[in-house]
C-alpha atoms as one frame of an Amber mdcrd trajectory, in Angstrom:
protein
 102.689 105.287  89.563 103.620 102.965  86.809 106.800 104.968  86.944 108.007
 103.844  90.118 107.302 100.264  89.630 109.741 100.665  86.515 112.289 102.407
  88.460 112.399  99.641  91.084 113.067  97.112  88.524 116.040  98.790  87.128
 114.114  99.208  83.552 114.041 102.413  81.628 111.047 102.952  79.420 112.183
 101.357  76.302 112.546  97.598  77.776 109.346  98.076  80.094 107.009  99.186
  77.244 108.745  96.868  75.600 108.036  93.811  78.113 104.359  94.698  78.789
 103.581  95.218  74.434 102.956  98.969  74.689 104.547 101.812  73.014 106.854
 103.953  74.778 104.838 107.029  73.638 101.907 105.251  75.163 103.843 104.319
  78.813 105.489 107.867  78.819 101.267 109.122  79.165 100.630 106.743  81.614
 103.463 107.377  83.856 102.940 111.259  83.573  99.030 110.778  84.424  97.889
 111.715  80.933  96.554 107.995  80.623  94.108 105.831  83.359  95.597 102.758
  83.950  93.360 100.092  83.288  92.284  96.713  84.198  93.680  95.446  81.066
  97.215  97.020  82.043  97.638  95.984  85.230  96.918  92.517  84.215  99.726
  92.722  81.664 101.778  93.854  84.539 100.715  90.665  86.631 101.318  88.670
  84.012 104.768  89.719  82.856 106.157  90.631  86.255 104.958  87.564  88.157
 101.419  87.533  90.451 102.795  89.451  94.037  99.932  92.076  93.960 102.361
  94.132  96.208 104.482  94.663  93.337 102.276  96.639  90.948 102.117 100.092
  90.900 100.998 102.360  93.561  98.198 104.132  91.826  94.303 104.942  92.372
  91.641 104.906  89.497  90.571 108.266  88.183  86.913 107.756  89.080  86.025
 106.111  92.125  85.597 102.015  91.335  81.847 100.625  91.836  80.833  97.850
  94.646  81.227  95.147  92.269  84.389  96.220  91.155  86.016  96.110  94.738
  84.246  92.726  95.223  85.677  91.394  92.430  89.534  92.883  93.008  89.342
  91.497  96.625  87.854  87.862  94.855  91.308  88.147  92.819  93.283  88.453
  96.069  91.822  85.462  97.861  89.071  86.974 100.224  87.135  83.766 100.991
  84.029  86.502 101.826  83.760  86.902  97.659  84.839  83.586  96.931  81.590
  83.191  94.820  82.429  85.929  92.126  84.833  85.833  89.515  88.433  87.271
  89.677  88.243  90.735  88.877  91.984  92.486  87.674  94.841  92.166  90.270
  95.382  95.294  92.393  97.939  96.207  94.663  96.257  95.278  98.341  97.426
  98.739  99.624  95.721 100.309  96.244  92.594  98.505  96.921  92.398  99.396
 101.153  92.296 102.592 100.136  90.067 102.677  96.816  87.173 100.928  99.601
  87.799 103.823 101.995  87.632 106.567  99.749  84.302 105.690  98.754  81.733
 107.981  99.967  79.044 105.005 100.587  80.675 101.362 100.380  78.629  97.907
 100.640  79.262  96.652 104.349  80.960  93.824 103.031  83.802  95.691 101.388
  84.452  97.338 104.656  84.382  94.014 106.604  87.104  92.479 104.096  90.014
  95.049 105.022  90.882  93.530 107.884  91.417  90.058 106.208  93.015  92.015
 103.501  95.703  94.410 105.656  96.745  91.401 108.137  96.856  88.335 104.553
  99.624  90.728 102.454 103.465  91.770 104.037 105.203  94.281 102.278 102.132
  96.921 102.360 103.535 100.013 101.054 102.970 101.829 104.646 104.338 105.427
 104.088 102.422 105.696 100.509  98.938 104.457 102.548  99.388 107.194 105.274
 100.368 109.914 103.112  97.389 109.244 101.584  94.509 108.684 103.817  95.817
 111.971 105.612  94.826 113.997 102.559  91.842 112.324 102.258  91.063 113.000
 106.506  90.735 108.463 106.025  93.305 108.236 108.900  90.498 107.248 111.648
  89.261 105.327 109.174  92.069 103.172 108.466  93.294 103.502 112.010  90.384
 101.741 113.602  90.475  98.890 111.018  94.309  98.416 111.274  93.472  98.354
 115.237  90.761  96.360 114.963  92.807  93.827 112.495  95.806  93.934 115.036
  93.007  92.435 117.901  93.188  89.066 116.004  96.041  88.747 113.838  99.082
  91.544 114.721 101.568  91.920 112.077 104.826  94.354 111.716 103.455  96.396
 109.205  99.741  96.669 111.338 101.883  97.575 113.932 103.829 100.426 111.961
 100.812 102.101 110.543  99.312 102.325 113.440 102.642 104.048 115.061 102.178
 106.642 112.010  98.214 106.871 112.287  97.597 107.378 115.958  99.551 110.764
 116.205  97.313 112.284 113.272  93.818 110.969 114.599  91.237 113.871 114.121
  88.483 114.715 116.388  85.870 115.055 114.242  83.466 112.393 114.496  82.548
 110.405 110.869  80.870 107.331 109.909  83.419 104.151 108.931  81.798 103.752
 105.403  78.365 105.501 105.141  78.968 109.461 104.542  75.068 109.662 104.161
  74.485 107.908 107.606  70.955 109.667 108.907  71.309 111.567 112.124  68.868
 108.611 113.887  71.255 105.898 112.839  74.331 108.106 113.560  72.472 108.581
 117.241  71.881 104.687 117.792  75.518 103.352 116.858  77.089 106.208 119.239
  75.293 103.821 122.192  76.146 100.910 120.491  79.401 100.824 118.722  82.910
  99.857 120.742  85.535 100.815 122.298  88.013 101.036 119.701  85.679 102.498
 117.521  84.714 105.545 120.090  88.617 105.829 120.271  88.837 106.321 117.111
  85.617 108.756 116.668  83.832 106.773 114.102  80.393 105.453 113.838  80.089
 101.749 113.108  79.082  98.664 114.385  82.179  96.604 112.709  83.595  94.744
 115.512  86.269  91.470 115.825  83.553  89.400 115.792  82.914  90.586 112.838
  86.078  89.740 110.875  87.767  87.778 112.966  85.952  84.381 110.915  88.063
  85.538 108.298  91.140  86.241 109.739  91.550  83.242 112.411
């Protein structure tokens, strides 16, 4: 929340409304949820607190974001996979992991650019990301990927979600991205997916080969 980002820079609401040109009225609705944030905010945030996406506030959009919107916010972060499309508005990387996952039916593409984007950022906000996908039953989800992503590139904080994510991974077996997935496809990729990804009970056929161009 917008409210924690001011608390960790010392500011009380006064100066930080007063920093980013918005009332204090205004900030006080946004910090108690009574206001979206928008793409126009948090890229007055960028702009007056300097460009580390892992800075900005810890926050998800009120509807879930489109395809092109994702696209776009991983663009702004450096994916070379969207390097084609313009910079959407700068999101916090551990924002945007989970704003993909929590989509009921994803492109493909999005999915295959969370690898690049967990193991490319330090300082992921780990706790806030678990506590999170484990109301939203994403933990197998985001376990496989931060497994997967720890295959080709291992980092300390791959290696610390995955010490919070393993303990909590469910049974039940789900698609990676498509919640639709018809029983026929669901069928095929339990034959054909991995490994990791039968560890992790999911359906997909996401593998390192399919990142790891991105990540090596």
């Amino acid at each position: 929340m917008p409210a924690n980002h001011r608390q960790s820079l010392n500011l009380n609401q006064a100066d930080y409304a007063a920093r980013i040109g918005v009332s204090q009225s205004y900030l006080s609705l946004l910090e108690s949820g009574r206001r979206p944030l928008t793409a126009k905010f948090l890229n007055r945030l960028a702009k007056e607190f300097g460009t580390d996406p892992t800075q900005l506030p810890l926050v998800l959009s009120v509807a879930e974001l489109d395809d092109d919107a994702l696209a776009s916010g991983l663009a702004r972060l450096g994916y070379p996979g969207f390097a084609h499309l313009s910079d959407g508005p700068l999101m916090n990387p551990t924002v945007l992991v989970l704003e993909c996952l929590r989509k009921s039916c994803p492109d493909v593409r999005l999915v295959e650019g969370l690898p690049w984007l967990l193991s490319r950022f330090s300082g992921l906000a780990v706790d806030w990301l678990c506590a999170q996908v484990k109301l939203l039953n994403l933990q197998n989800q985001l376990g496989f990927l931060v497994a997967l992503t720890a295959e080709v590139r291992a980092t300390a904080d791959l290696a610390q979600l995955l010490e919070q994510l393993e303990p909590a991974r469910l049974a039940a077996e789900a698609p990676l991205a498509n919640r639709h997935m018809p029983e026929e496809l669901r069928s095929q990729l339990r034959v054909e997916r991995s490994q990791l990804a039968e560890h992790w009970n999911l359906l997909t056929k996401i593998n390192a080969a399919s990142v790891s161009r991105w990540l090596e």
